[in-house]
C-alpha positions as CSV (number, residue, x, y, z in Angstrom):
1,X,138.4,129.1,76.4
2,X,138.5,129.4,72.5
3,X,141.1,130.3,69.9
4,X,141.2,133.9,69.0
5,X,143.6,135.0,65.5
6,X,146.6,137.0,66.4
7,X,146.8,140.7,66.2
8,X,143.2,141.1,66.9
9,X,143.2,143.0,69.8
10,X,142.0,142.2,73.6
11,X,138.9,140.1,72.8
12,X,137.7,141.3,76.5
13,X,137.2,144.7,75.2
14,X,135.3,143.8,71.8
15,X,138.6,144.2,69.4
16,X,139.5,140.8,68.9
17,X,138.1,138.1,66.8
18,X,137.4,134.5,66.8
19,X,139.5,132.1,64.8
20,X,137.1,130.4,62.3
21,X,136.4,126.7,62.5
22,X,139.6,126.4,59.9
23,X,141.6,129.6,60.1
24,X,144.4,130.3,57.7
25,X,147.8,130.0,58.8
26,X,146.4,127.4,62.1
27,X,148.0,123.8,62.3
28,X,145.1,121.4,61.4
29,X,147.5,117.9,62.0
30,X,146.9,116.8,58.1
31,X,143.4,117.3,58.3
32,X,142.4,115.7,61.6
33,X,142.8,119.3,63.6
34,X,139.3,121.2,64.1
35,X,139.0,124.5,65.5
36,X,135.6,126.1,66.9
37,X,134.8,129.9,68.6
38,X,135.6,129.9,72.6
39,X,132.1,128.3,74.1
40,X,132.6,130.7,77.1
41,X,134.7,134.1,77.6
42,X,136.2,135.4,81.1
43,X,136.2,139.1,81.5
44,X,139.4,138.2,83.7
45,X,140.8,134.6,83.8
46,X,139.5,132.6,86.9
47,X,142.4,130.0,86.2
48,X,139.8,127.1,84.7
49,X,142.2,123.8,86.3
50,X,139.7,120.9,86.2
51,X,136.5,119.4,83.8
52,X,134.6,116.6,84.5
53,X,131.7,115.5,82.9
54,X,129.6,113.4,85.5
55,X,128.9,109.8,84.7
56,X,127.3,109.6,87.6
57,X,123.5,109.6,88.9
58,X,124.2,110.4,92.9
59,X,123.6,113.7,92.3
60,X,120.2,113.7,90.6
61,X,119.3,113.7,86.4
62,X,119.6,117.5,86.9
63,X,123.4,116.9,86.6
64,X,124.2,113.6,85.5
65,X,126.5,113.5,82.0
66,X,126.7,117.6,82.7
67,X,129.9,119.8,82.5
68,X,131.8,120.5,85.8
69,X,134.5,123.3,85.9
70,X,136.9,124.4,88.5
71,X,139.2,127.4,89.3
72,X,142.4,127.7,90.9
73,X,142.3,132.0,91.8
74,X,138.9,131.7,92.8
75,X,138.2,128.3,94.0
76,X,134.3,128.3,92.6
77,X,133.2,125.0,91.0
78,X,130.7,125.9,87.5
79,X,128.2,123.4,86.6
80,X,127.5,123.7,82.4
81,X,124.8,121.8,80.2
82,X,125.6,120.7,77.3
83,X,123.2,120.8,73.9
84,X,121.3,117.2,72.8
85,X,124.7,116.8,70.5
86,X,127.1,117.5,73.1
87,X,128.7,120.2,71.1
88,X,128.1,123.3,72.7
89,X,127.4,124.8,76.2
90,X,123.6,126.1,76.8
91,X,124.2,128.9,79.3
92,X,121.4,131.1,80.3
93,X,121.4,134.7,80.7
94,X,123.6,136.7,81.7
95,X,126.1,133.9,80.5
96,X,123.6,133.5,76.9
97,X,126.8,135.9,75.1
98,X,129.5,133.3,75.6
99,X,131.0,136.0,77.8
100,X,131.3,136.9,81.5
101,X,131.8,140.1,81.4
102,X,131.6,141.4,85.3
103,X,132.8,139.7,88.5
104,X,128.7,138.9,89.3
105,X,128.3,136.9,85.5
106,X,131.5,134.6,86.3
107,X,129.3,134.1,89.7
108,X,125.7,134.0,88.5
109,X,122.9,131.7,89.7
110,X,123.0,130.3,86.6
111,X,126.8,128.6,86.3
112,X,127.8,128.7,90.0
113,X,127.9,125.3,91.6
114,X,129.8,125.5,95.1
115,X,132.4,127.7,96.3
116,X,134.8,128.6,99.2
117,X,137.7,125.8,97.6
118,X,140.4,128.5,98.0
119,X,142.0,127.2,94.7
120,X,140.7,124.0,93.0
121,X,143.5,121.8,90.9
122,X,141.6,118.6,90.7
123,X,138.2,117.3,90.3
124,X,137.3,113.3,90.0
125,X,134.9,110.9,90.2
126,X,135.4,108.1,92.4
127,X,134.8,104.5,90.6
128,X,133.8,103.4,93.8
129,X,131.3,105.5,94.9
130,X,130.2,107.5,92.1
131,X,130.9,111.0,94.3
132,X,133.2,114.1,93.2
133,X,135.9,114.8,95.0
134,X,137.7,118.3,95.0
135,X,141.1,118.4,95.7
136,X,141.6,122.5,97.2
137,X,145.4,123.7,96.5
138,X,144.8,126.6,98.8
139,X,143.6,124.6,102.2
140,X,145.5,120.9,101.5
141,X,142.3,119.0,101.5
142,X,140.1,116.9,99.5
143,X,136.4,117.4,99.7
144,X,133.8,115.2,98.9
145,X,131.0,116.4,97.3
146,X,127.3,115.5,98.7
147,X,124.2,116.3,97.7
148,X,123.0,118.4,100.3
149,X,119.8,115.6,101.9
150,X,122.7,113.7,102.2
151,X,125.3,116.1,104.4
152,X,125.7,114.3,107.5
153,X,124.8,116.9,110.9
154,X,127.1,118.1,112.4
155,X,129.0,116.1,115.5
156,X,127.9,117.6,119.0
157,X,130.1,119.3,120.9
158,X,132.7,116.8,123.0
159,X,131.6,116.8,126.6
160,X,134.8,115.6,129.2
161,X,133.3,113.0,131.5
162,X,133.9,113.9,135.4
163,X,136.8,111.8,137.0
164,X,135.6,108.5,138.3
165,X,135.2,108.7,142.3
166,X,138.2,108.1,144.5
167,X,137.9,104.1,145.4
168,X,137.2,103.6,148.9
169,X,140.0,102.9,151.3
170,X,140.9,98.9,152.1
171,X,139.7,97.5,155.4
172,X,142.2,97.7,157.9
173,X,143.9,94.1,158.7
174,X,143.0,92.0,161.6
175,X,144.9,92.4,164.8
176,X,145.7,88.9,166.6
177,X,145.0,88.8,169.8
178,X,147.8,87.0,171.5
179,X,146.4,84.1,174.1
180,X,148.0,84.0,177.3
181,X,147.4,80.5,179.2
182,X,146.2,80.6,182.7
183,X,148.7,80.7,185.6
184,X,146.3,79.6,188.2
185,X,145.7,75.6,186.3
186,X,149.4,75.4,186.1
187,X,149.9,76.7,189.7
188,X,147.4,74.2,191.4
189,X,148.8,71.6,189.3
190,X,152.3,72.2,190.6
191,X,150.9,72.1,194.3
192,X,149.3,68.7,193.9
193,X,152.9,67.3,192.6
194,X,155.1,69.3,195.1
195,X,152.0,67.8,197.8
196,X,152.6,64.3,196.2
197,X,156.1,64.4,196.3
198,X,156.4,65.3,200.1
199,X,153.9,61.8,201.0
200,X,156.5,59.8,199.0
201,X,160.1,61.2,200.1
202,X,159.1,63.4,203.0
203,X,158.7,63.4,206.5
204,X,155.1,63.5,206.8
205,X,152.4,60.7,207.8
206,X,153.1,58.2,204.8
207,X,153.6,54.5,206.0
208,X,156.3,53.8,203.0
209,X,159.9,54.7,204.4
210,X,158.9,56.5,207.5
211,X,159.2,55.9,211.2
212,X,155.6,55.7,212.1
213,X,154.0,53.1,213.7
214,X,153.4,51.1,211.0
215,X,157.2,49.5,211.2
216,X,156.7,49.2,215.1
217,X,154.9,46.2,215.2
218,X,157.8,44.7,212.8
């Protein structure tokens, strides 16, 4: 981060220099071009993708209208105050030299915000909600950054409910009973008819068209 002057050496390893706030030979765009020493040195290039400065206060005063950074070989997110003017960083030691000279500086306590992105390309601010959101090249997600009294639990574990009980088995149907009429009625009535039919037309005592004594007198 910075402008160093050409043929300087590795600035890493103390030989270069820093271009001056108007270095000769540097395009300054007719005057409206301003040039300043690097505000913060990497040892070894984390890949710095993403800055945000947070206009927002769901994360506390500690961090609202502060400097957010993120990495793509890394995948750490740096969190950086800023002076009253806005102009430079104030970094704390071991970061107090402008320069992370180690793998634990680039790290510290004192610049490390969160970590485990596996490559950051993006960082925003939703308008809607106020919340970062990290978009991680490395694992194809988005993250959503929360203050951590505000990290939902996690869900417990899925338990499969048992199969529901086998229904019980439908009633059987009724049976009808098929109703067979009484022979005897029937029989007895057919006596009295074949009984009544002999005293009519037979040969028996009836007075109607017999011979009995009835006609003798006549």
């Amino acid at each position: 981060m910075g402008i160093y002057t050409r043929g300087g050496g590795d600035p890493r390893e103390g030989a270069g220099s820093a271009a001056s706030e108007q270095g000769e030979g540097l395009v300054n765009f007719d005057g409206r071009g301003h040039y300043h020493p690097p505000q913060l040195t990497w040892l070894y290039t984390v890949g710095p993708t993403a800055i945000k400065f947070l206009n927002s206060g769901n994360y506390g005063t500690g961090y609202q209208n502060e400097m957010f950074v993120g990495d793509v070989h890394s995948g750490n997110m740096y969190h950086f105050k800023l002076n009253q003017d806005r102009t430079e960083l104030v970094l704390e030691p071991p970061l107090d030299d402008k320069i992370a000279d180690t793998d634990g500086e680039s790290i510290s306590d004192s610049a490390l915000f969160a970590t485990g992105f596996g490559g950051i390309t993006d960082i925003e601010i939703s308008p809607y909600d106020g919340y970062m959101y990290v978009v991680s090249l490395g694992q194809g997600k988005i993250f959503k950054i929360l203050p951590t009294g505000e990290v939902p639990p996690p869900a417990p574990p899925t338990v499969v409910p048992p199969p529901p009980a086998p229904l019980p088995a439908p009633p059987a149907p009724p049976v009808a009973e098929e109703v067979v009429p009484e022979q005897e009625e029937e029989e007895e009535v057919s006596d009295e008819n074949e009984d009544q039919g002999e005293d009519d037309n037979g040969d028996g005592d009836g007075d109607d068209n017999g011979d009995g004594d009835d006609d003798g007198d006549n």
